[in-house]
N, C-alpha and C positions, 0 to 999 in steps of 0.2 A: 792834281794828278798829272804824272808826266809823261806824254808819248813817247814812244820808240824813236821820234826823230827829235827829243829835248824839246818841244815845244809843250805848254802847260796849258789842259784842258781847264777851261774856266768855267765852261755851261756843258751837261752833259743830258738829251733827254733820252731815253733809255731805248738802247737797241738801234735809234734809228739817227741822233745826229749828236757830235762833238763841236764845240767851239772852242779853239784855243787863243791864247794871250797874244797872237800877233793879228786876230781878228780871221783868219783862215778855217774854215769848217769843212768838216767830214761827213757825207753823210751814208757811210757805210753800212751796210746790215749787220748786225753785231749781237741780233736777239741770237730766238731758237730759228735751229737751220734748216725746221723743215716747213717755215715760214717764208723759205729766200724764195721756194717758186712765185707767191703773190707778188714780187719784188721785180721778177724777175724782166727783162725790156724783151718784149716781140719787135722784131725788124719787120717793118712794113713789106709789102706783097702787095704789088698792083693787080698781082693774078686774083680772081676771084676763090676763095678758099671756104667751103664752108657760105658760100653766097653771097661772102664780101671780101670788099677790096681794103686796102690803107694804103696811104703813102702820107710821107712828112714835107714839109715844106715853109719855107721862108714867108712868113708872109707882111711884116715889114723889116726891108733891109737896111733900112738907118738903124733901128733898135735891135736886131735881128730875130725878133719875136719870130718863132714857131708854130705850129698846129699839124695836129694828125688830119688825114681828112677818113673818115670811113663811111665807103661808099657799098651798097646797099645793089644786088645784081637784077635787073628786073627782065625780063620776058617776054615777049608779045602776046601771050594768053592775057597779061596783066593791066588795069586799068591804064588810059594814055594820059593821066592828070598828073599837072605838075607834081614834083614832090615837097613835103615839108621838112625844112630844113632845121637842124640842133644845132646849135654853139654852145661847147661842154667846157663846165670848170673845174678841176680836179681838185680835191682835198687836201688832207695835209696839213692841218693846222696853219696853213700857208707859209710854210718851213720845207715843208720834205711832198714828196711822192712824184711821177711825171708820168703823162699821158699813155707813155709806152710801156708800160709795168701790165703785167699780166692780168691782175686785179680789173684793171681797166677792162685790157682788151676782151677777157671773156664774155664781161655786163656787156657792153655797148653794140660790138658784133651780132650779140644776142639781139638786143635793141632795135638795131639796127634793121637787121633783116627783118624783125619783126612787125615794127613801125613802118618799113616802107619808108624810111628818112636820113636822109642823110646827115654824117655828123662833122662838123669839125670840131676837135679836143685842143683845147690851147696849152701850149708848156708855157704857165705861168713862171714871173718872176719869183721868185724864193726866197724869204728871210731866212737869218737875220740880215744878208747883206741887203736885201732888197724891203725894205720896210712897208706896213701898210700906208698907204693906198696902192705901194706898186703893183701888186697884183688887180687889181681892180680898175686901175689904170690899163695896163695894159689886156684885160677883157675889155675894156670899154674899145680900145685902138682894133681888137679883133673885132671886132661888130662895127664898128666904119669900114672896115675891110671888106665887109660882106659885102656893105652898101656900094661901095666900089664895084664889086662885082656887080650888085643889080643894075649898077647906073654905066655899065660898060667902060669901067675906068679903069679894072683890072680885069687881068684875065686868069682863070682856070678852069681846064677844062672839065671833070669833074664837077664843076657847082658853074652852067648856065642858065640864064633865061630860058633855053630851051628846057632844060633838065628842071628846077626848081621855081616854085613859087614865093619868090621874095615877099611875101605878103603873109605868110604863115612861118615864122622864123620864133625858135623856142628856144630858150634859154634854159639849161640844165646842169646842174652840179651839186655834188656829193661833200656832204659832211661843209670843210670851209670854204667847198666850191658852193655849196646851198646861200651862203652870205652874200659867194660874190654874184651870183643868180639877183636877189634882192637890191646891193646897187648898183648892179646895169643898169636894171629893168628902171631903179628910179632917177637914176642920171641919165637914160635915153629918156625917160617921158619929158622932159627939157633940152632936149640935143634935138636935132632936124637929122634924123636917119631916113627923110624918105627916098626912094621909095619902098626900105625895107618895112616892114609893121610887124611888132613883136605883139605876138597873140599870148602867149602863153609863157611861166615861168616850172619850171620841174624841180623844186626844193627837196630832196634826199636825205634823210636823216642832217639837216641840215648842223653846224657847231652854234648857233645861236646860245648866248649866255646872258650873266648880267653879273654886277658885283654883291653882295650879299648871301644868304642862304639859300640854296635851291634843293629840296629834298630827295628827285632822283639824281643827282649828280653828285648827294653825301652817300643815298643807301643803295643805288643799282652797283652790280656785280660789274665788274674791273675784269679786262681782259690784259695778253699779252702785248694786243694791239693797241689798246686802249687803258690808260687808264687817267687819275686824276690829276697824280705828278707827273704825268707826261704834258696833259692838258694845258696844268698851268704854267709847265714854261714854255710850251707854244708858245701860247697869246703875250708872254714877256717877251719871248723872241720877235712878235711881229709887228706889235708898236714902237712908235718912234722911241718914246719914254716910261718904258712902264710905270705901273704905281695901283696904289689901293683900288684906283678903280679904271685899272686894263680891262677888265672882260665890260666895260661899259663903252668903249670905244663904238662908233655908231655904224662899222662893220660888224664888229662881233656881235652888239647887242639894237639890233633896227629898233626894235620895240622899245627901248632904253632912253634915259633922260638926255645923251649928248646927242639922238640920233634926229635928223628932220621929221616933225610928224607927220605918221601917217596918212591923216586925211588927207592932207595938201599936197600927198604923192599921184602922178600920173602914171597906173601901175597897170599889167594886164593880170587877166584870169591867172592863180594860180596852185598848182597842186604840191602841197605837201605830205612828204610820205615819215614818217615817225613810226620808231621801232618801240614796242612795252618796255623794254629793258635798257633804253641810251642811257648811259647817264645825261644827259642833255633831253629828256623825253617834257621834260616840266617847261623848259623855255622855249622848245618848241612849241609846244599847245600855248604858252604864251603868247610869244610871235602872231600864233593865227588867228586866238582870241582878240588880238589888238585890231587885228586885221579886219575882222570882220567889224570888231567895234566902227573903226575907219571907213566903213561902206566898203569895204575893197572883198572880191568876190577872191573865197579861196575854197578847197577840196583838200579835206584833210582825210589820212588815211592812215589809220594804227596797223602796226602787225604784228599779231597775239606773238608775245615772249621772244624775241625780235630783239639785239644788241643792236650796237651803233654799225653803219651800213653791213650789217648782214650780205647783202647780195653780194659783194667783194667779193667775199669767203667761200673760193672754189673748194677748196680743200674741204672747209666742212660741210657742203653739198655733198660731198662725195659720201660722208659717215652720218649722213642727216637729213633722212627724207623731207622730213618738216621744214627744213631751212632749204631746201630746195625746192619745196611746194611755196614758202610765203616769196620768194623770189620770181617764181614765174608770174605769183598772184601781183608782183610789183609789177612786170612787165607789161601783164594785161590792162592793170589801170591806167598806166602810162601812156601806154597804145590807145589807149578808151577815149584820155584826156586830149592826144594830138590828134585824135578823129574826128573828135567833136569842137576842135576850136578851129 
């Protein structure tokens, strides 16, 4: 198929990105239009709005990686203890979405305030131009970042020693941010990040897969946002080589034959939240069965008739008491899990 400006789309996954034959991509909104608000980018507000703050910022400028920071308003009524800090990884089939999309900003804010925690959101690298591990790569570069902060080797004001307790530092991301949640966490258990200590991981309807048949992933319900031919040219967009067995790559699939095994991983506490209806609900429960198989402490959490991140979906809060009830119940566990670690 040929664009408007004569260039020939080669790869098209629906609604959200174009590749064409001089290697150039699109990744315009192209679904239904009354989808563009979840799309849509909030410009950051250092004013506190609703009880928190954002702004965007550089935070390394040889690669020129980015991150949101959102900061959380506190009060002198309120406890004088450090606070615990989130480094978030956004979704996307690590192709499409950015930190600044609405989607985001509604959950996290939420989060936010709620938790008492500061976050930073990283605008990961993007395939196809950016292949896997790039994005994983550079989550891992943003979490030495921090540690620079803890060890006074950068600055910002926003996330000090004063302000945070670099010793309570969680790892959080949605859908193929859930992935790359999994290998920070187990590429710091072998990196020297002190004096930061990652306590805790935040898994989200995480994209975990594998190659073969997976039962909710042929029979759960398909969304506009979701579905399975979107899915599977993701993960061909985001390895080096696709092939037979892309969804086996040991991002996509930790629990899977090319991935390091679990036992041998140095991982922290971690909570998993799974929707009844992802298509992805079967490799999830995988993943954590593995997990637990491997001694490795996890909190798994289903939420009755629940698609793939549900919580995103302001819009359907709006028309769906129930999807706005299993979402705040997300919040609370969440909150429950960074109180208690």
């Amino acid at each position: 198929m040929a664009s408007n400006t004569g260039k020939k789309v080669v790869e098209e996954v629906s609604g959200f990105l174009r590749v064409y034959d001089d290697g150039t991509v699109d990744r315009t909104w192209t679904g239904p239009p009354q989808a563009q608000i979840l799309l849509n980018p909030v410009p950051p507000h250092q004013e506190f709005i609703n009880g928190v703050a954002t702004k965007d910022l550089i935070i390394n400028p040889q690669t020129g990686l980015k991150a949101r920071i959102y900061l959380p308003e506190t009060t002198t009524e309120q406890p004088t203890n450090k606070l615990p800090l989130l480094l978030h990884f956004h979704g996307g089939g690590y192709c499409i979405t950015q930190p600044d999309w609405f989607m985001y900003y509604h959950f996290y804010t939420n989060l936010v305030r709620k938790a008492r925690a500061p976050c930073v959101s990283v605008y990961l690298p993007l395939a196809p131009e950016h292949k896997l591990p790039a994005a994983s790569d550079a989550a891992l570069a943003s979490l030495m970042w921090i540690r620079s902060l803890a060890l006074a080797e950068s600055c910002e004001p926003w996330l000090t020693t004063d302000i945070l307790d670099f010793k309570r530092v969680f790892l959080i991301g949605d859908s193929a941010g859930g992935n790359i949640v999994h290998d920070v966490a187990a590429r710091a258990g072998c990196t020297d990040i002190e004096p930061v200590r990652l306590v805790g991981g935040l898994i989200l309807c995480p994209g975990f897969l594998r190659s073969g048949p997976i039962k909710s992933y042929m029979e759960s319900e398909e969304s506009t946002m979701l579905t399975r031919d979107m899915v599977d040219k993701l993960m061909d967009l985001a390895v080096p080589e696709p092939s037979a067995t892309t969804k086996d790559h040991p991002i996509i699939s930790p629990m899977g034959p090319q991935a390091p095994l679990l036992a041998g991983l140095r991982l922290p506490a971690m909570f998993v939240a799974v929707g009844e209806k992802d298509l992805m609900r079967d490799t999830q429960l995988e993943y954590c069965e593995a997990m637990k198989d491997a001694g490795k402490e996890v909190e798994v959490v289903v939420f009755d008739s629940m698609p793939h991140c549900f919580y995103l979906d302001k819009i359907g809060m709006e028309l769906d008491a129930r999807l706005a009830a299993e979402t705040e119940r997300l919040i609370e566990r969440v909150v429950d899990f960074i109180r208690s670690h």
